[in-house]
C-alpha positions as CSV (number, residue, x, y, z in Angstrom):
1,X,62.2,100.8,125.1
2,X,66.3,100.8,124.8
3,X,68.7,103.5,124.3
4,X,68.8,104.2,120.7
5,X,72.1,103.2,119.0
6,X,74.4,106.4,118.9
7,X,76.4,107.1,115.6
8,X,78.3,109.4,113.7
9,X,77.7,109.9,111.0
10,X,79.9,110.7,107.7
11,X,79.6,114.5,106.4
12,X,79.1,112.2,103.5
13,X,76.1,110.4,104.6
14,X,74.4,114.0,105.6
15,X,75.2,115.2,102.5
16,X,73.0,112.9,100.6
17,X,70.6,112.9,102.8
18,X,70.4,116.8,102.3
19,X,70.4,116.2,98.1
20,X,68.6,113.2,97.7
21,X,65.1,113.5,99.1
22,X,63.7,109.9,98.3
23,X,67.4,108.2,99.0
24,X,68.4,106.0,101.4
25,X,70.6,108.3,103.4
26,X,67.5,110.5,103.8
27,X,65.5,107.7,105.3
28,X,68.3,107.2,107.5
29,X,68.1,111.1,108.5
30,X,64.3,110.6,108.8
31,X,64.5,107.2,111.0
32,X,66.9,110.0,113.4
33,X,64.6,112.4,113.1
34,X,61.9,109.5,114.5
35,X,64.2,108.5,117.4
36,X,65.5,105.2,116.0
37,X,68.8,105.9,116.5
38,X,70.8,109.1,117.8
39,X,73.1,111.7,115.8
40,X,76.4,112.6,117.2
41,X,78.0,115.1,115.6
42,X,81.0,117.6,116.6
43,X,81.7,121.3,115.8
44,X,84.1,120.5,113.6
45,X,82.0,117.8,111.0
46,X,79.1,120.3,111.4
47,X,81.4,123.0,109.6
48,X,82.9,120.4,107.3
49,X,79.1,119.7,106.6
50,X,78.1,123.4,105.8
51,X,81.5,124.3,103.5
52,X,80.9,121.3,101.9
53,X,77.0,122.3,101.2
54,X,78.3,125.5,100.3
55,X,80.3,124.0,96.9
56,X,79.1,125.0,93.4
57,X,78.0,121.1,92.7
58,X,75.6,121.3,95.7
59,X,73.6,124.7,94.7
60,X,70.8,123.3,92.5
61,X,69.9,121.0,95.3
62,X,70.4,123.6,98.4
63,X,70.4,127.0,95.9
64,X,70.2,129.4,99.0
65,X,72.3,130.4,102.4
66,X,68.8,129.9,104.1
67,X,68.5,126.5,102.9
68,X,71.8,125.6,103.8
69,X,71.3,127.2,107.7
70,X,68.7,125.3,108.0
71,X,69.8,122.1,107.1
72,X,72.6,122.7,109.5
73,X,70.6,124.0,112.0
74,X,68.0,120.7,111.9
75,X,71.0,118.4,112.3
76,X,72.3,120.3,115.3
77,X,68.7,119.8,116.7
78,X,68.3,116.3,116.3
79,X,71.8,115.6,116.8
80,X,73.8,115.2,120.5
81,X,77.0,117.8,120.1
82,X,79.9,116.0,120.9
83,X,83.7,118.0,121.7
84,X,85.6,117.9,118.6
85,X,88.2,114.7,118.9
86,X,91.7,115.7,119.7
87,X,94.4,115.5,116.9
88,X,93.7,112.9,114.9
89,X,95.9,110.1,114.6
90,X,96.6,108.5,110.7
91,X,94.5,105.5,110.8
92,X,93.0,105.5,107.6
93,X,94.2,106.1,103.6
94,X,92.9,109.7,104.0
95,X,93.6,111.6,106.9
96,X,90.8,114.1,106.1
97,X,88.9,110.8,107.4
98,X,90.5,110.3,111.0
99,X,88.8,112.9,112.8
100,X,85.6,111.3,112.0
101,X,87.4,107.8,113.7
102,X,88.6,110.1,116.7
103,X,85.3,111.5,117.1
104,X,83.5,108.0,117.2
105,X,86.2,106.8,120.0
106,X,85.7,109.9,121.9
107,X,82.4,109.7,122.0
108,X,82.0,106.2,122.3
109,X,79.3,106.0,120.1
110,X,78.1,102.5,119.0
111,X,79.0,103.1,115.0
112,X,80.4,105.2,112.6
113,X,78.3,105.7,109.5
114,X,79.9,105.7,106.5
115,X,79.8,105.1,102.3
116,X,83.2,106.2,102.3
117,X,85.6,102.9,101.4
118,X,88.7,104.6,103.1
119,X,86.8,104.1,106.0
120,X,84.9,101.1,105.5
121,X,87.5,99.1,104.4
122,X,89.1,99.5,108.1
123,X,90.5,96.0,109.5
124,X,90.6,97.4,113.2
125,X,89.2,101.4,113.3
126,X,88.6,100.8,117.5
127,X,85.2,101.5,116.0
128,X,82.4,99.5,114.2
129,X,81.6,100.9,110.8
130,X,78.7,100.4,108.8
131,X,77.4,101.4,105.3
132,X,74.2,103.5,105.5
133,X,72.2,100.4,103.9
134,X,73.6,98.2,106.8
135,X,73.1,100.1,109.7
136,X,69.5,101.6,108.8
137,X,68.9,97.4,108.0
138,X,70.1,97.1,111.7
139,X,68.1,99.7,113.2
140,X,65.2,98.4,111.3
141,X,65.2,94.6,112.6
142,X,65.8,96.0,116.4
């Protein structure tokens, strides 16, 4: 068997995977979980990730700190840790975005999963981005 492809993946795409239960981000965080592809996450997204959870919006879906820990603490696990990028450069219509394109150079991961059309509406990241329809359709058909 290959190397599983290596992605990053967008706080966004964790997100709802951690709200939706029966969504298609969640069967992308379950095809991880099953070794068809590898998490690579970074210090800094993993915070981004738990003060986003953290938001009123969020609490009927993840209503405790324990839930929320846990979460966090089963991404870690499946996930390889990556060194946050270094100062991101502007490369995209939000710079809240570019460490997440910094972090998938560094790391040289194979794609950066996204839903976020700052990001996927890239000409030339240095980076190949995919939807989280398109790359769990490409994971699927390898």
């Amino acid at each position: 068997m290959s190397n599983p492809l290596r992605a990053v993946p967008d706080t966004n795409v964790l997100i709802a995977a951690a709200i939706k239960p029966n969504g298609l981000c969640r069967a992308l965080l379950d095809a991880a979980i099953a070794r068809e592809w590898q998490p690579v996450v970074s210090p800094l997204l993993l915070s981004e990730l738990e003060e986003v959870l953290r938001r009123p919006k969020f609490s009927a879906r993840l209503p405790d700190e324990e839930a929320i820990q846990q979460f966090i603490a089963a991404i870690a696990t499946i996930s390889e840790i990556a060194a946050d990028p270094p100062a991101a450069t502007t490369r995209s219509r939000d710079r809240k975005d570019d460490y997440l394109l910094e972090l998938a150079i560094a790391a040289n991961v194979d794609v950066l999963i996204s839903g976020d059309h700052d990001l996927t509406d890239l000409t030339d990241p240095g980076v190949l981005i995919q939807t989280p329809h398109d790359f769990l359709t490409s994971i699927s058909t390898t």
